[in-house]
PyMOL CGO cylinders between C-alpha atoms (Angstrom):
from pymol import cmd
from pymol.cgo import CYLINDER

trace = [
    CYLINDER, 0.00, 0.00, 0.00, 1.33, 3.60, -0.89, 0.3, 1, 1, 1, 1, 1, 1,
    CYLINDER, 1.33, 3.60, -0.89, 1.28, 5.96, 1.62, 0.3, 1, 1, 1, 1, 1, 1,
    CYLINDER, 1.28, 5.96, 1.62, 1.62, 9.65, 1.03, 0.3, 1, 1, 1, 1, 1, 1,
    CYLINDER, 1.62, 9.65, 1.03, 2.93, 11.80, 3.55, 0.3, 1, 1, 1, 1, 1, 1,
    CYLINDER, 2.93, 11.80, 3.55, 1.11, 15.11, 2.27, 0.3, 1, 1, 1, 1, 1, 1,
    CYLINDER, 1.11, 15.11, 2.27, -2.81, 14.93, 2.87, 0.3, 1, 1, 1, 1, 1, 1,
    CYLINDER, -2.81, 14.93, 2.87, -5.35, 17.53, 1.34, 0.3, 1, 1, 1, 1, 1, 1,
    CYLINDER, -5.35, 17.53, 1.34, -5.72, 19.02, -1.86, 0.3, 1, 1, 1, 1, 1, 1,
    CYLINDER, -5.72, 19.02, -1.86, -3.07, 20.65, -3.82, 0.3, 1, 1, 1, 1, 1, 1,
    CYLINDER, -3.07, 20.65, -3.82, -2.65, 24.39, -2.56, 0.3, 1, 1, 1, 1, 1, 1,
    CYLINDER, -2.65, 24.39, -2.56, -1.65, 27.53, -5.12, 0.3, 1, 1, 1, 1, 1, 1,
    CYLINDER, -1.65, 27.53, -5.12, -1.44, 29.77, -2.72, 0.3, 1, 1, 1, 1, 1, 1,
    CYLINDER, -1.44, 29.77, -2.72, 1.52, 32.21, -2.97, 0.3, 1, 1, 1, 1, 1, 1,
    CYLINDER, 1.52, 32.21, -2.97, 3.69, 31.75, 0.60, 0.3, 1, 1, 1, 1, 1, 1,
    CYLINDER, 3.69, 31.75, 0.60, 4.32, 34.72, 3.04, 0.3, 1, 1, 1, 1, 1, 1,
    CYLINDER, 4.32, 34.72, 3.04, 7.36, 36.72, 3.17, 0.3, 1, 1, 1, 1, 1, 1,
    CYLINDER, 7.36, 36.72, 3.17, 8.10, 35.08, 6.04, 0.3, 1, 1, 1, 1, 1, 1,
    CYLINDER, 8.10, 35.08, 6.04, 8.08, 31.59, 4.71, 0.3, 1, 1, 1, 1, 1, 1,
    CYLINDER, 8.08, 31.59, 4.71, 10.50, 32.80, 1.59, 0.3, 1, 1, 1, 1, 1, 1,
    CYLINDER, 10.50, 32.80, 1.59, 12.74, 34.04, 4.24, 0.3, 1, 1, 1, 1, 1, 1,
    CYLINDER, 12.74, 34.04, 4.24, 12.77, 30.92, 6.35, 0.3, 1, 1, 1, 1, 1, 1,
    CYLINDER, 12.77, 30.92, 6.35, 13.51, 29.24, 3.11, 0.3, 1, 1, 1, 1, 1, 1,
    CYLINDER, 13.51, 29.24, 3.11, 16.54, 31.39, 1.52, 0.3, 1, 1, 1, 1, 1, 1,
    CYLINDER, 16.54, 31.39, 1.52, 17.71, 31.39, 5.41, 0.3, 1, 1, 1, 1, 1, 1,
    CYLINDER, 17.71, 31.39, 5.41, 17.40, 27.32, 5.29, 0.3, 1, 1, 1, 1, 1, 1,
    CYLINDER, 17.40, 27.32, 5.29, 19.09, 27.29, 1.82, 0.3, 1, 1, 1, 1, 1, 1,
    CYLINDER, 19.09, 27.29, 1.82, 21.83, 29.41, 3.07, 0.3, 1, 1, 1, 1, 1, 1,
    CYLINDER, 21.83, 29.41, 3.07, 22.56, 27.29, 6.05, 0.3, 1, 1, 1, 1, 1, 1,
    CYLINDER, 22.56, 27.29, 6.05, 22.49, 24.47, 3.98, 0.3, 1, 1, 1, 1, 1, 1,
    CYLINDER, 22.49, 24.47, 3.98, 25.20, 25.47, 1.22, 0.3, 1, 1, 1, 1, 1, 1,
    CYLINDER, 25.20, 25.47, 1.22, 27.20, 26.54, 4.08, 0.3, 1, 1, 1, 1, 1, 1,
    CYLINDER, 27.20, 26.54, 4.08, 27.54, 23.80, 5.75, 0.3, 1, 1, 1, 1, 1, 1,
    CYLINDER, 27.54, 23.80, 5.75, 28.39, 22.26, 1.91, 0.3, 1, 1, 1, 1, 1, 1,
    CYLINDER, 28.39, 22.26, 1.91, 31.21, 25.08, 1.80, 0.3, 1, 1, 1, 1, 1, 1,
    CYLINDER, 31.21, 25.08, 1.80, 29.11, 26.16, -1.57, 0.3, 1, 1, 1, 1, 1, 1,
    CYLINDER, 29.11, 26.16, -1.57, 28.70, 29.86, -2.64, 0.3, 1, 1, 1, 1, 1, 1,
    CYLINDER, 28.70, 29.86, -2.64, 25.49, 30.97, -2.19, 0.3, 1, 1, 1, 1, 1, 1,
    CYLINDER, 25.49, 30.97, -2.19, 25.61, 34.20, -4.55, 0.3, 1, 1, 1, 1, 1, 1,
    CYLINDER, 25.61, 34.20, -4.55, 23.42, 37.20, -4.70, 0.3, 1, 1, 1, 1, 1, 1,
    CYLINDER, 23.42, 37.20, -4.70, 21.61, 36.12, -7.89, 0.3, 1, 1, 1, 1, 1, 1,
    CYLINDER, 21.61, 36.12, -7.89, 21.47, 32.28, -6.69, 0.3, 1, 1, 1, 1, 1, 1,
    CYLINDER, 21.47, 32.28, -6.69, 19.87, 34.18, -3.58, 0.3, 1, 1, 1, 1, 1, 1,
    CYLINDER, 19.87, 34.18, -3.58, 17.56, 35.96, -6.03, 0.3, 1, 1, 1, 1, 1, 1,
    CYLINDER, 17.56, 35.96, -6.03, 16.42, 33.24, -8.35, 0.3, 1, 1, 1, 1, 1, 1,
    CYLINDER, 16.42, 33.24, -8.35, 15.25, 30.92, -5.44, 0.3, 1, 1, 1, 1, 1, 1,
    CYLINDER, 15.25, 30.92, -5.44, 13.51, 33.73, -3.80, 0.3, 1, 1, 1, 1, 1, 1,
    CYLINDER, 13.51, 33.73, -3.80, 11.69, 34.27, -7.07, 0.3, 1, 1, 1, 1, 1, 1,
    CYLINDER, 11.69, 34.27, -7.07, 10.61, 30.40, -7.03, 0.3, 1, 1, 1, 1, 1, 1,
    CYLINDER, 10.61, 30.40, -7.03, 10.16, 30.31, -3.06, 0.3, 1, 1, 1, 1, 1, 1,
    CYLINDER, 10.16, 30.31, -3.06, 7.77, 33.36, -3.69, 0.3, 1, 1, 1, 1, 1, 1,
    CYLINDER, 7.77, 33.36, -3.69, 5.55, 32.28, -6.75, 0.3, 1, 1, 1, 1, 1, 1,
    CYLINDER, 5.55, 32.28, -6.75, 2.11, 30.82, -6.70, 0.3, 1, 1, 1, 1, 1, 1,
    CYLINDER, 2.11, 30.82, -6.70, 2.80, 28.79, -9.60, 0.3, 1, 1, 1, 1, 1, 1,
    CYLINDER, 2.80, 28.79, -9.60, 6.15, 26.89, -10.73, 0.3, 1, 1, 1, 1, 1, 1,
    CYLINDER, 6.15, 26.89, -10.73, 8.34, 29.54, -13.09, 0.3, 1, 1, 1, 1, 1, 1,
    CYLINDER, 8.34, 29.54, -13.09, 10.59, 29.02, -16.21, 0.3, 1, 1, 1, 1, 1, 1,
    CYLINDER, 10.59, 29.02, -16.21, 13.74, 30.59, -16.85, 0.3, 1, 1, 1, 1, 1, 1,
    CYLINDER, 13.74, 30.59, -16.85, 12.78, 33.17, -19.01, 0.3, 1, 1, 1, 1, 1, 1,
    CYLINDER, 12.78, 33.17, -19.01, 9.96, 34.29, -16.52, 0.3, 1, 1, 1, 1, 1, 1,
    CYLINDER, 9.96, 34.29, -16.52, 12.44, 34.39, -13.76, 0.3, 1, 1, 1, 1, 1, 1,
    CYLINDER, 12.44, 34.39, -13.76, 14.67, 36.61, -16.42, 0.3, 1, 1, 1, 1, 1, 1,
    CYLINDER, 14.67, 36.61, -16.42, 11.73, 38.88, -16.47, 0.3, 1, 1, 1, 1, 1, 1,
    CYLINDER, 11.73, 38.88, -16.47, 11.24, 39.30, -12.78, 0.3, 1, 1, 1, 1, 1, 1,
    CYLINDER, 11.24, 39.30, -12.78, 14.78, 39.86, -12.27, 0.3, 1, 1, 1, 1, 1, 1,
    CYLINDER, 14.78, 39.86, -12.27, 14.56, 42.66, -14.67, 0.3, 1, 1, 1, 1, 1, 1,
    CYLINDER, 14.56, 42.66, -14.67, 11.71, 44.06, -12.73, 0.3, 1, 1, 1, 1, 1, 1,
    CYLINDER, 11.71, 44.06, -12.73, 14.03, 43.68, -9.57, 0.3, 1, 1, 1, 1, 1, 1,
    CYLINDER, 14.03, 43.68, -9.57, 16.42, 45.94, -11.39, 0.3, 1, 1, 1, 1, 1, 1,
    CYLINDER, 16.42, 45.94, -11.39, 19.07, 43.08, -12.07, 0.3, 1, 1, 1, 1, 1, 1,
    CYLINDER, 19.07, 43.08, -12.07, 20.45, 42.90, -15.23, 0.3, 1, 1, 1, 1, 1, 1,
    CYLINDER, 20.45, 42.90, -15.23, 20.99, 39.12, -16.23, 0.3, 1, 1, 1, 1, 1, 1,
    CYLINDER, 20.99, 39.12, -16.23, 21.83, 37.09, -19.36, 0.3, 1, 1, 1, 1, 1, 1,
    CYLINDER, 21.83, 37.09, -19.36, 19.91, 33.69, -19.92, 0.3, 1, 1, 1, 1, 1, 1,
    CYLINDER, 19.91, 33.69, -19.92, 23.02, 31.65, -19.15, 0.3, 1, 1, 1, 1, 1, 1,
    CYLINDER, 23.02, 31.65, -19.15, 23.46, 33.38, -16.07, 0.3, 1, 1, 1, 1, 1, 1,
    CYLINDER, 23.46, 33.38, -16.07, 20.03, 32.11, -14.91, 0.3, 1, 1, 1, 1, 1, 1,
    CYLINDER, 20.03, 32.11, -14.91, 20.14, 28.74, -16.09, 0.3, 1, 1, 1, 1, 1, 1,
    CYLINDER, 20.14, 28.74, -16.09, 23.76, 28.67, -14.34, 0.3, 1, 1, 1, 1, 1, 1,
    CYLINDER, 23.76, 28.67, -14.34, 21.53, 29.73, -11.17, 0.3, 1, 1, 1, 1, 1, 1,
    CYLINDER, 21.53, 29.73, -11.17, 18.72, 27.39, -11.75, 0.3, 1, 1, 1, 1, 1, 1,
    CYLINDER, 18.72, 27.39, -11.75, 21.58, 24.31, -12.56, 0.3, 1, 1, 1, 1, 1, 1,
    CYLINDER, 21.58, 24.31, -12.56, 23.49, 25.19, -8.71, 0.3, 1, 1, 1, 1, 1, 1,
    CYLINDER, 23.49, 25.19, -8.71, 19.66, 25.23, -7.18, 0.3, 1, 1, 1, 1, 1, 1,
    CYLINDER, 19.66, 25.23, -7.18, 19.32, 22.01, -8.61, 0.3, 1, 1, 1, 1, 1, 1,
    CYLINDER, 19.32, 22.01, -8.61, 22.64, 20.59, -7.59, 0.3, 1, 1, 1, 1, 1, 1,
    CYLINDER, 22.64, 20.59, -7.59, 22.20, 21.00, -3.99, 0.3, 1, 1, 1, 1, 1, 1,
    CYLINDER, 22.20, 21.00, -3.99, 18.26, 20.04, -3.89, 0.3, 1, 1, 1, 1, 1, 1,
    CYLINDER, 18.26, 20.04, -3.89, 16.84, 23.51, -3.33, 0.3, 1, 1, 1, 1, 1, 1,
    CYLINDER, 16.84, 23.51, -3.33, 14.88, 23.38, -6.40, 0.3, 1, 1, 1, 1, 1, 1,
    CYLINDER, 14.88, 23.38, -6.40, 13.46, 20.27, -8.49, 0.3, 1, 1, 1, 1, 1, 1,
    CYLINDER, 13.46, 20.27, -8.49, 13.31, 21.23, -12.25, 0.3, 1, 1, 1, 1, 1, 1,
    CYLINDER, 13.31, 21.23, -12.25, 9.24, 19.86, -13.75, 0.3, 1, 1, 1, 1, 1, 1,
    CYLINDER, 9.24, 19.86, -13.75, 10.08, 18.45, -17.32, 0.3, 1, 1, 1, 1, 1, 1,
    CYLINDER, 10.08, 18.45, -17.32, 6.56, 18.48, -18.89, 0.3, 1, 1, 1, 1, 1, 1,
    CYLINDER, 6.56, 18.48, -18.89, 6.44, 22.10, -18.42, 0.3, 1, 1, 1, 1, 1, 1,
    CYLINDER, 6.44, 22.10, -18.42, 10.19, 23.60, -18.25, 0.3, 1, 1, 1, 1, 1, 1,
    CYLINDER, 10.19, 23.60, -18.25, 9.56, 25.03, -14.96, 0.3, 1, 1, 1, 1, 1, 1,
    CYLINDER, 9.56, 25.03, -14.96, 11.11, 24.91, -11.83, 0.3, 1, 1, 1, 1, 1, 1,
    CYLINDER, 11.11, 24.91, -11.83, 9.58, 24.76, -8.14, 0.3, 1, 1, 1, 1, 1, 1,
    CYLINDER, 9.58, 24.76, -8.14, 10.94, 24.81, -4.41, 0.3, 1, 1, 1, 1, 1, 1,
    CYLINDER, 10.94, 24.81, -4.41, 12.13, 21.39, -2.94, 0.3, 1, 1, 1, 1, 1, 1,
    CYLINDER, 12.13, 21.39, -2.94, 9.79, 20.82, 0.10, 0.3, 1, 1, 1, 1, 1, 1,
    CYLINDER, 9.79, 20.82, 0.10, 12.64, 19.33, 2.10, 0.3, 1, 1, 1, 1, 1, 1,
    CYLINDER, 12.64, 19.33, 2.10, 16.08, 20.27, 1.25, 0.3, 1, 1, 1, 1, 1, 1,
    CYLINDER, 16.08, 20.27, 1.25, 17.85, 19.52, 3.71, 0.3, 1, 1, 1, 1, 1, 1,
    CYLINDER, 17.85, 19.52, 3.71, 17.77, 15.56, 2.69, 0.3, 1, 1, 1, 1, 1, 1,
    CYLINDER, 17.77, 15.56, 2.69, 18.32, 13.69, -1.15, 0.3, 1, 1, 1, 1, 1, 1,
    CYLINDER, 18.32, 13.69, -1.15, 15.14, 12.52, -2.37, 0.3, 1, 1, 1, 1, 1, 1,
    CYLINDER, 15.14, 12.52, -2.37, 13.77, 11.68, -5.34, 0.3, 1, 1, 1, 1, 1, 1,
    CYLINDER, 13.77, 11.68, -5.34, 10.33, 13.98, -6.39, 0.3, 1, 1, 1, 1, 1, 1,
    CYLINDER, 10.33, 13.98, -6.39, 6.96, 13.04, -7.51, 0.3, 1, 1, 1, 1, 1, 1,
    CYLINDER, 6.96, 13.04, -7.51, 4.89, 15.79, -8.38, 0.3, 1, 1, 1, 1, 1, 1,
    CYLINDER, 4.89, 15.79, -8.38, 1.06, 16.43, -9.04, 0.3, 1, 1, 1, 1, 1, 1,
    CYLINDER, 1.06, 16.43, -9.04, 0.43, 19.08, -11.67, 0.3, 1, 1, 1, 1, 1, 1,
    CYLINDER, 0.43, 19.08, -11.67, -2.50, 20.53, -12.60, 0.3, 1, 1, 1, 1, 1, 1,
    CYLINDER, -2.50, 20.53, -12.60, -3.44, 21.11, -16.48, 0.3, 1, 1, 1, 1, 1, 1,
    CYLINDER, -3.44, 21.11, -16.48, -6.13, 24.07, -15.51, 0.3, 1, 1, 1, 1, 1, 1,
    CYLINDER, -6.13, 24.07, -15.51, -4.05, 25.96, -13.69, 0.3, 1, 1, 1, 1, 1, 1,
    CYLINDER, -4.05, 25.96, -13.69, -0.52, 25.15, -13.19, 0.3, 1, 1, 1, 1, 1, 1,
    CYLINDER, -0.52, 25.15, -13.19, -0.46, 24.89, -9.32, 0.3, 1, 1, 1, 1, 1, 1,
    CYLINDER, -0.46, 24.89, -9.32, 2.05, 21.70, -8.62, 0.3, 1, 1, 1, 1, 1, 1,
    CYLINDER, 2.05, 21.70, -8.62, 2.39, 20.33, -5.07, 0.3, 1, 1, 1, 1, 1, 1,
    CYLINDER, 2.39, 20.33, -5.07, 4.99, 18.03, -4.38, 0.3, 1, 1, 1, 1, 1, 1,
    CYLINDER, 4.99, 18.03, -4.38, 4.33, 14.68, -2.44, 0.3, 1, 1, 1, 1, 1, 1,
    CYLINDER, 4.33, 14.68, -2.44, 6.49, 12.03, -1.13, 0.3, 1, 1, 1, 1, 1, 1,
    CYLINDER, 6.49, 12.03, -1.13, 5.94, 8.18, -1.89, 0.3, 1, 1, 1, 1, 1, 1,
    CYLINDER, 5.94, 8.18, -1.89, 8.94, 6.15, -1.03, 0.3, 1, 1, 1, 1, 1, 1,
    CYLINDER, 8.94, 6.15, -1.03, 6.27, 3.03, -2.53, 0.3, 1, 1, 1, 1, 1, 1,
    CYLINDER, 6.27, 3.03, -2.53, 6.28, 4.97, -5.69, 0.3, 1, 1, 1, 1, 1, 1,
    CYLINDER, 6.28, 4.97, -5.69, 10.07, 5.44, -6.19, 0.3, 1, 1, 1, 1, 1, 1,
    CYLINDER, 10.07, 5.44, -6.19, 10.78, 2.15, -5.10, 0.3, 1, 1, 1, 1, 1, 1,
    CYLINDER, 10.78, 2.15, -5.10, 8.45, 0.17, -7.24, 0.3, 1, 1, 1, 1, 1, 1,
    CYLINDER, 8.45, 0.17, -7.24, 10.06, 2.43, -10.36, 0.3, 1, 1, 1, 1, 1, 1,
    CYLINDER, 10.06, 2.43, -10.36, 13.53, 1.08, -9.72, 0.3, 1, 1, 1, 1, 1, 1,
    CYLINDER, 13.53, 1.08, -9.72, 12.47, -2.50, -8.95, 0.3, 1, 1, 1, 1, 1, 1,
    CYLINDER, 12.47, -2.50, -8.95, 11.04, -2.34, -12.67, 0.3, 1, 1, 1, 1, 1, 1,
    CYLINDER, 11.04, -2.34, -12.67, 14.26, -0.95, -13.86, 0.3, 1, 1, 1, 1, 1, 1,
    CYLINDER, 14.26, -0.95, -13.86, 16.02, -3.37, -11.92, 0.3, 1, 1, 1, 1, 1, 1,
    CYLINDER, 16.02, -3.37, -11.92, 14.64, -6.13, -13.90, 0.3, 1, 1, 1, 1, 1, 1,
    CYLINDER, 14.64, -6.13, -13.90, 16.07, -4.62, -16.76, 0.3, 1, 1, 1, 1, 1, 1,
    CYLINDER, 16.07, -4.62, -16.76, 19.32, -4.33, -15.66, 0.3, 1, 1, 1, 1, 1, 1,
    CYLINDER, 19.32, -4.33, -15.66, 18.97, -0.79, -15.02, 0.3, 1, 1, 1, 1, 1, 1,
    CYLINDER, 18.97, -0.79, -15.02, 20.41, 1.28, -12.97, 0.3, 1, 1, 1, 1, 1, 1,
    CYLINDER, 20.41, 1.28, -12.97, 18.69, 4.25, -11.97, 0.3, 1, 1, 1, 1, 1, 1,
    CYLINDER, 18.69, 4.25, -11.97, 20.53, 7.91, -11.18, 0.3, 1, 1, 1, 1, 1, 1,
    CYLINDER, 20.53, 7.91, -11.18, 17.79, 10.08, -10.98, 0.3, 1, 1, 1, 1, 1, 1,
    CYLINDER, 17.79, 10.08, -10.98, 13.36, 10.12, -10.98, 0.3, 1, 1, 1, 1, 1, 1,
    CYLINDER, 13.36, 10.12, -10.98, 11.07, 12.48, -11.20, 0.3, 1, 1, 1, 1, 1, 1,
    CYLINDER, 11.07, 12.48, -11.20, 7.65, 11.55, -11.67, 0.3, 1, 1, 1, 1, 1, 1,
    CYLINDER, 7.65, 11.55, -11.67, 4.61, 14.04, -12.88, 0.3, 1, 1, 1, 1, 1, 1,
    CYLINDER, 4.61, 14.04, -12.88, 1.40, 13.34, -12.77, 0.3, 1, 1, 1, 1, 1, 1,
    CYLINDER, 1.40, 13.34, -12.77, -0.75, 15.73, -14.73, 0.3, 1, 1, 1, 1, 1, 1,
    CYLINDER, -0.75, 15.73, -14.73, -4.47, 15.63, -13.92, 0.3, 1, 1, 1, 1, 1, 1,
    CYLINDER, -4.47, 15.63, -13.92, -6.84, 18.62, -12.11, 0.3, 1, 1, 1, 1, 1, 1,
    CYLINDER, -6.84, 18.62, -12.11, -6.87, 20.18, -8.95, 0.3, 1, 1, 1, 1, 1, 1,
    CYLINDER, -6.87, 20.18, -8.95, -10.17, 20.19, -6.67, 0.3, 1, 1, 1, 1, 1, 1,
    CYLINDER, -10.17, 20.19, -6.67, -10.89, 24.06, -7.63, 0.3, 1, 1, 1, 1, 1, 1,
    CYLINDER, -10.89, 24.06, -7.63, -10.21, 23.20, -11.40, 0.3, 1, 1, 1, 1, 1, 1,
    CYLINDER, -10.21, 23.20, -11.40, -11.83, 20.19, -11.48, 0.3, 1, 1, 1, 1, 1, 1,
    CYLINDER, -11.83, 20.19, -11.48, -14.87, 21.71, -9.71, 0.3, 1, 1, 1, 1, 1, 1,
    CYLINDER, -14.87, 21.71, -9.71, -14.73, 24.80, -12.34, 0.3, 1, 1, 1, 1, 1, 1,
    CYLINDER, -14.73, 24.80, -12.34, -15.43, 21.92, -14.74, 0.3, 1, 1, 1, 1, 1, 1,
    CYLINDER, -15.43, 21.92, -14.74, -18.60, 20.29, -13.30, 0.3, 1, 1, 1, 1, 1, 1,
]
cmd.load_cgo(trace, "trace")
């Protein structure tokens, strides 16, 4: 039996200011402690994805950093967005090219994701069942796996009930 460890319905609501900065303060303790730089854009670019309702892209991050005053190049950002990744403060959505906060960085885990088609909102669950079942599959293959990320796409309650 799978058992989630997140109960409820998927949430889209934008976080405080207070829970970005316990976030960037987490995120900055944590690449401490992995004697990583934790740079004033890096700082930016996972404030801007702590901070959003919705996952964000590169090139919509781009734009909010140029509302922030920062001038920044499209490598530079996806040079940002590839360090978040590397130390598990961000997880990076394929089907969309977005990227959203990691609920718990402060541990490696693997992410499975729900992500709604009406309106984008994406809430990120853990299922050790899910992950495990993947890789005894791959196993039987004589695969080995390095890295999963499951999406499932579907509709939230509030989209699904805008439906009925």
């Amino acid at each position: 039996m799978t058992e989630c460890t997140h109960q409820g319905e998927v949430s889209c609501t934008r976080p405080s200011s207070q829970q970005v900065r316990d976030l960037l303060r987490q995120a900055e303790r944590l690449c401490s402690q992995r004697k990583q730089r934790f740079t004033e854009l890096r700082r930016s670019v996972l404030g801007l994805i702590c901070g959003g309702q919705r996952p964000l892209g590169a090139y919509a991050l781009l734009d909010e950093l140029r509302k922030q005053g920062r001038s920044a190049a499209p490598p530079t950002v996806y040079r940002a967005l590839d360090f978040l990744q590397q130390q598990g403060l961000v997880h990076r959505l394929a089907t969309n090219n977005t990227y959203i906060a990691c609920a718990h960085p402060q541990r490696s885990h693997e992410g499975v994701f729900l992500v709604c088609n009406g309106c984008g909102c994406t809430q990120e669950i853990h299922s050790h069942d899910v992950l495990e079942t993947l890789q005894g599959c791959a196993g039987e293959f004589r695969f080995r796996v390095e890295h999963a990320a499951v999406e499932i796409s579907g509709l939230c309650q509030h989209c699904e009930s805008a439906h009925e």
